[in-house]
C-alpha positions in Angstrom: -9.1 1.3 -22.0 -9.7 -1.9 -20.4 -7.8 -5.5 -19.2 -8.8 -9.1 -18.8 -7.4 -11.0 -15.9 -5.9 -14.0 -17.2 -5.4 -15.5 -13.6 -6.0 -13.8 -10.6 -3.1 -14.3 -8.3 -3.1 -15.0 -4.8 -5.2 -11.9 -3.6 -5.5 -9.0 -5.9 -7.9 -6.0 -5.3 -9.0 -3.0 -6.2 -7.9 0.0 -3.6 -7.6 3.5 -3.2 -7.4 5.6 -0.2 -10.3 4.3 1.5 -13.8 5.2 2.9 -13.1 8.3 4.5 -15.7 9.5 7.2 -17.8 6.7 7.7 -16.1 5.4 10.9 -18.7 6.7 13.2 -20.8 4.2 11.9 -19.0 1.1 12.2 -17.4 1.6 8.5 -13.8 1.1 8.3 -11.6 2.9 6.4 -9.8 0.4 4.7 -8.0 1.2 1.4 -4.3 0.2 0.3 -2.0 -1.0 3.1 1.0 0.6 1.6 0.2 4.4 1.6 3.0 5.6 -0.1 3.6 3.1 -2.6 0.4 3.1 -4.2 0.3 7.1 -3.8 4.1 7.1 -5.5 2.1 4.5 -8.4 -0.5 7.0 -8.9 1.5 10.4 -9.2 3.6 8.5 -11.8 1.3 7.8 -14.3 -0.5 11.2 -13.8 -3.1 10.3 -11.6 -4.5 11.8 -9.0 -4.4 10.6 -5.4 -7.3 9.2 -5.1 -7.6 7.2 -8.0 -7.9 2.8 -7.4 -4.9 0.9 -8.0 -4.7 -3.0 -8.1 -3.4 -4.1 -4.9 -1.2 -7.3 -5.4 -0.5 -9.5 -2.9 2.4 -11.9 -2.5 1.4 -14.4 -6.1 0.8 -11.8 -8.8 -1.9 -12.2 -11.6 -1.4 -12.3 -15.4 -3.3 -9.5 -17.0 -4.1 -9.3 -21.0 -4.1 -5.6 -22.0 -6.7 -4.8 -24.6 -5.3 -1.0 -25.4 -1.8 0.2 -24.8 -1.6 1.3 -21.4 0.4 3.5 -19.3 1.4 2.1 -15.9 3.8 1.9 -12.7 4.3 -0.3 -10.8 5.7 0.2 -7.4 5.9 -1.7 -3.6 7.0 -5.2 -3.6 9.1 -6.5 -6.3 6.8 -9.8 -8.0 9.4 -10.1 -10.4 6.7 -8.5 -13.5 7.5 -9.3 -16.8 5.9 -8.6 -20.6 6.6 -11.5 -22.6 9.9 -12.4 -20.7 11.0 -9.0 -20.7 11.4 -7.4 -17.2 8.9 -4.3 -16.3 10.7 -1.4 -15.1 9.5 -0.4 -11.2 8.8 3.2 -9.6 8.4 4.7 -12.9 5.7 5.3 -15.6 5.9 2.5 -18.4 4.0 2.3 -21.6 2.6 -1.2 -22.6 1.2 -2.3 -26.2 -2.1 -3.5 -26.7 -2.0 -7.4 -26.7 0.9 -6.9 -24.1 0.4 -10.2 -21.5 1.7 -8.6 -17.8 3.1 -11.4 -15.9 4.4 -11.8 -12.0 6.7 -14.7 -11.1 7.7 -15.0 -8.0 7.7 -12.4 -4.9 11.9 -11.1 -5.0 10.9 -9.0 -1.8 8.6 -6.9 0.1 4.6 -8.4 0.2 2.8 -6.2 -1.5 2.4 -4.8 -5.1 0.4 -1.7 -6.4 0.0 -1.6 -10.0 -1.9 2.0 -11.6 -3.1 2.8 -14.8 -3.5 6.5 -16.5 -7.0 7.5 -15.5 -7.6 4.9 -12.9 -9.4 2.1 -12.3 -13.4 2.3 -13.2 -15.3 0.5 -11.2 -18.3 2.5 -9.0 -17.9 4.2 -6.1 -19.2 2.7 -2.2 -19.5 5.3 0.4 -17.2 7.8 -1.7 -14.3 5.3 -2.5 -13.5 2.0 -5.0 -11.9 0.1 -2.2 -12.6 -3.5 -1.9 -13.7 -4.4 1.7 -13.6 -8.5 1.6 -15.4 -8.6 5.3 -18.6 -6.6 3.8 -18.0 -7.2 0.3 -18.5 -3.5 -0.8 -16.8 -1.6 -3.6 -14.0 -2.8 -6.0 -15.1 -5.8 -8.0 -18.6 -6.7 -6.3 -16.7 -6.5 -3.3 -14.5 -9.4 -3.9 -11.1 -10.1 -5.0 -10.5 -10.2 -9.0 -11.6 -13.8 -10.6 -10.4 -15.2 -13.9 -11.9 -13.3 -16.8 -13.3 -10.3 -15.0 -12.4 -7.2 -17.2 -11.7 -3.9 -15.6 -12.1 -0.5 -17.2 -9.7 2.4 -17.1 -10.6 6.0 -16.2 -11.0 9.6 -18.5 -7.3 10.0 -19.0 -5.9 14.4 -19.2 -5.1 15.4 -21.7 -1.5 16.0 -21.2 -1.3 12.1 -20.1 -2.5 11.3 -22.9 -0.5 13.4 -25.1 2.7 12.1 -23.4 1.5 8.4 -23.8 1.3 9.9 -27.7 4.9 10.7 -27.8 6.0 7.4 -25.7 4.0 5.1 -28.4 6.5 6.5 -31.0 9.4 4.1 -29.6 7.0 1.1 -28.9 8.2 -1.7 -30.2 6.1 -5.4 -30.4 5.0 -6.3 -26.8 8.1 -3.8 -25.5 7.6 -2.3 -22.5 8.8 1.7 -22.8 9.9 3.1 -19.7 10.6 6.5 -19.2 14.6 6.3 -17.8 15.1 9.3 -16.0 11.5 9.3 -14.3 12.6 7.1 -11.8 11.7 7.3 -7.9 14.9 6.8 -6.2 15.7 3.8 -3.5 16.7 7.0 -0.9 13.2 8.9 -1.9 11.6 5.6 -0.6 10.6 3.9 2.8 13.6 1.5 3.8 11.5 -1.4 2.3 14.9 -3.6 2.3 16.7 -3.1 5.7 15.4 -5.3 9.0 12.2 -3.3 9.8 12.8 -0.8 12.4 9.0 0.6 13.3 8.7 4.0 15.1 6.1 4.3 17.6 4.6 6.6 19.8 3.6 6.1 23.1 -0.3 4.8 23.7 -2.8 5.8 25.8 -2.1 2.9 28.7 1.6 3.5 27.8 2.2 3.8 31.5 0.5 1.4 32.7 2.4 -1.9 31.8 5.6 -3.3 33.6 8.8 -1.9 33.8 10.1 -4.5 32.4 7.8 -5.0 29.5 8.0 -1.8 28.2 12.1 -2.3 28.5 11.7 -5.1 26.2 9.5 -4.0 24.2 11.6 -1.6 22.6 14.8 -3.9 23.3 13.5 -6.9 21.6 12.5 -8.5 17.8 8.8 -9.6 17.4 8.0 -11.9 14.9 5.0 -11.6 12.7 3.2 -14.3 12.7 1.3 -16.3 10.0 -2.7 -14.9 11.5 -1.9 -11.7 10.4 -4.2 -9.9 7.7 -5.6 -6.6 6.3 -7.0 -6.1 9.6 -4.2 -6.2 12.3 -0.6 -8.1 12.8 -0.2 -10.2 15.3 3.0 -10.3 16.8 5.2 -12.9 18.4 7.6 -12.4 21.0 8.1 -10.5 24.5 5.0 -11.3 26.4 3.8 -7.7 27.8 1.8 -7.2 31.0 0.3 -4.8 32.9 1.2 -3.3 36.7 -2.3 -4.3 37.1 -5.4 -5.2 35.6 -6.8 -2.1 33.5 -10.8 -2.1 33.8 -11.2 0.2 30.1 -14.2 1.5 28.2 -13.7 0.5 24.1 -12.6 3.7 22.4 -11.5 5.1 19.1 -8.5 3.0 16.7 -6.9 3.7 14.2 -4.3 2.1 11.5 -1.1 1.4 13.6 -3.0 1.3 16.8 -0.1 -1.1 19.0 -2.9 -3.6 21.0 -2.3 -5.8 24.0 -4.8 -8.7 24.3 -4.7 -10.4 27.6 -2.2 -13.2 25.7 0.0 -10.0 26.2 1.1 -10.7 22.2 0.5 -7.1 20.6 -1.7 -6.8 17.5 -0.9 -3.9 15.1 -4.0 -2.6 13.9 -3.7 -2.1 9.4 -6.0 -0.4 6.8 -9.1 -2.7 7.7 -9.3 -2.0 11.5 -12.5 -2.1 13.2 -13.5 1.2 14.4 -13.0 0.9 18.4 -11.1 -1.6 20.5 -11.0 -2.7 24.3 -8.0 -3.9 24.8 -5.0 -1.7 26.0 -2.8 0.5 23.8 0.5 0.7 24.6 1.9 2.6 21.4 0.8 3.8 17.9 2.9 3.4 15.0 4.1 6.6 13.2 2.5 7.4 9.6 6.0 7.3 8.1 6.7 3.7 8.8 3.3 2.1 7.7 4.3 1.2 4.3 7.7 -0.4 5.8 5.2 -2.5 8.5 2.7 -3.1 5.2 5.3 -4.9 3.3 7.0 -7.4 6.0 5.9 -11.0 5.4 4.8 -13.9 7.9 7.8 -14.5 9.5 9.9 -11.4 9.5 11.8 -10.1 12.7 10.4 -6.4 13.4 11.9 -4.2 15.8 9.6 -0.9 17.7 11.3 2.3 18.7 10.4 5.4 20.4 9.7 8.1 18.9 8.2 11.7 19.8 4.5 13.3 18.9 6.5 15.9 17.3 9.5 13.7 15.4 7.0 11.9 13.6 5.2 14.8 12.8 8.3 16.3 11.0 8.9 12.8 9.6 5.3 13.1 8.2 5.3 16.5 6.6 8.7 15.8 4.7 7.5 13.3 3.5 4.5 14.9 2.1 7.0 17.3 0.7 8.6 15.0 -1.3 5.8 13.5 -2.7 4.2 16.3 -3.7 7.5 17.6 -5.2 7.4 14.4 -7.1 4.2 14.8 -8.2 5.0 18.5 -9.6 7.9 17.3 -11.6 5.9 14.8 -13.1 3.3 16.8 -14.3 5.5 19.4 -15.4 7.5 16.9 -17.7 4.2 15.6 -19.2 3.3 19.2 -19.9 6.3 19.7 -22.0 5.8 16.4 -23.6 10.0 15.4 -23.8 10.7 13.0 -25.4 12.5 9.7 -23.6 
């Protein structure tokens, strides 16, 4: 199965869950920005984890689909639509051959994941499809998609492809087919609509800054500002300082590593962090709240709060719960092939 890109969007890219072992030599991870989002997109269309998504940023592209295609879309709401008709989010939908997937403009969030049954084909860099734009590997000759590139799909199971089968039945002319009760509720979701509220544990040089900094740190908004990228968000607000000045060796980051350059702004490391860092960590954001942080735009008000080594690790692992919960109840629906 295969697609044309029509027009490209604003930045769209191929991503899975990164380039995993490879940091010792200078490799970043990289991947998708909004773990759970793309993971969620994946499960619902039968895939496995690890499979690449499109990641969609902001100004969506127009895709033409040359064979029907089962897909979910899931993350930031780009307003997708199939010949004016509105595409169904955060569950599987079945699209006709000829289809033309729009996005109009971004509703909310910032960032889109859109996955196909079987994945997206493109060869594998270092063990993953990820696009890094700063070394140009993987994805699409390591670059974001152009007008007229065409992009393979992946071996789809069996049972997938049974299921799309039954789902084709119903397909009307250039009607998207969603599966109604397959949906991914709002409260199985990150809080991707509320003010952003990001949970953080404390950093190594924690300790080390004023009083009063780390008072209002907690206590007030930062702003992200318009620099921010793949790599790390800058933030905008309470200037932090430390008791003194911190002489430090560069050591080990990681994706939600809280920085403090000397302009005492912090910088947020995200999924295309460099692999060590000198400047001072004051905190490091919890796993859960990642996706949350990966969709707030330029401009939105963010607030930190503390949290424990051993909250977010219950946060985590219930989390992990669900979605592998979800991902049992797909499968076991596509098994018995009922009909929608």
């Amino acid at each position: 199965m295969s697609m044309e890109i029509i027009r490209p969007g604003l930045l769209t890219t191929v991503q899975d869950e990164g380039r995993i072992g490879y940091r010792r030599y200078g490799v970043p991870v990289g991947g998708v920005m909004d773990t759970f989002a793309a993971r969620a997109a994946n499960i619902l269309v039968g895939n496995s984890r690890r499979e690449a998504v499109l990641e969609i940023t902001m100004a969506g592209p127009e895709l033409r689909l040359l064979q029907n295609q089962l897909i979910s879309l899931c993350g930031a709401d780009l307003g997708a639509t199939v010949d004016q008709q509105p595409v169904p989010m955060w569950r599987p939908v079945l699209l006709q051959a000829g289809s033309i997937l729009k996005f109009g403009a971004c509703r909310h969030g910032l960032r889109a994941y859109l996955a196909f049954a079987g994945g997206i084909d493109v060869p594998e860099v270092m063990g993953s499809r990820s696009t890094d734009l700063k070394t140009a590997l993987g994805g699409v000759h390591g670059r974001p998609l152009h007008v007229a590139d065409v992009l393979e799909t992946g071996i789809i199971s069996d049972e997938v492809q049974q299921w799309i089968s039954v789902m084709h039945i119903q397909l009307g002319k250039n009607k998207p087919i969603a599966a109604p009760t397959w949906l991914l509720s709002e409260r199985e979701r990150p809080d991707y609509y509320g003010k952003p509220i990001i949970r953080v544990m404390q950093g190594q040089e924690h300790s080390y800054f004023t009083t009063e900094s780390l008072k209002q740190f907690y206590a007030e908004d930062y702003v992200v500002s318009s620099q921010s990228d793949r790599m790390g968000y800058r933030m905008q607000g309470w200037r932090l300082e430390l008791d003194q000045p911190l002489n430090r060796l560069s050591e080990a980051v990681t994706f939600g590593t809280v920085q403090v350059p000397s302009d005492g702004q912090p910088i947020v490391l995200m999924a295309d962090h460099q692999s060590i860092g000198g400047y001072s960590v004051i905190a490091q954001v919890a796993t859960v709240d990642l996706p949350v942080l990966a969709q707030s735009r330029p401009g939105s008000r963010i607030s930190f709060a503390p949290i424990t080594h051993e909250e977010a690790r219950s946060l985590y692992i219930q989390r992990e719960r669900g979605l592998r919960l979800l991902n049992q109840l797909i499968r076991r629906k596509m098994a018995e092939t009922e009909t929608i």
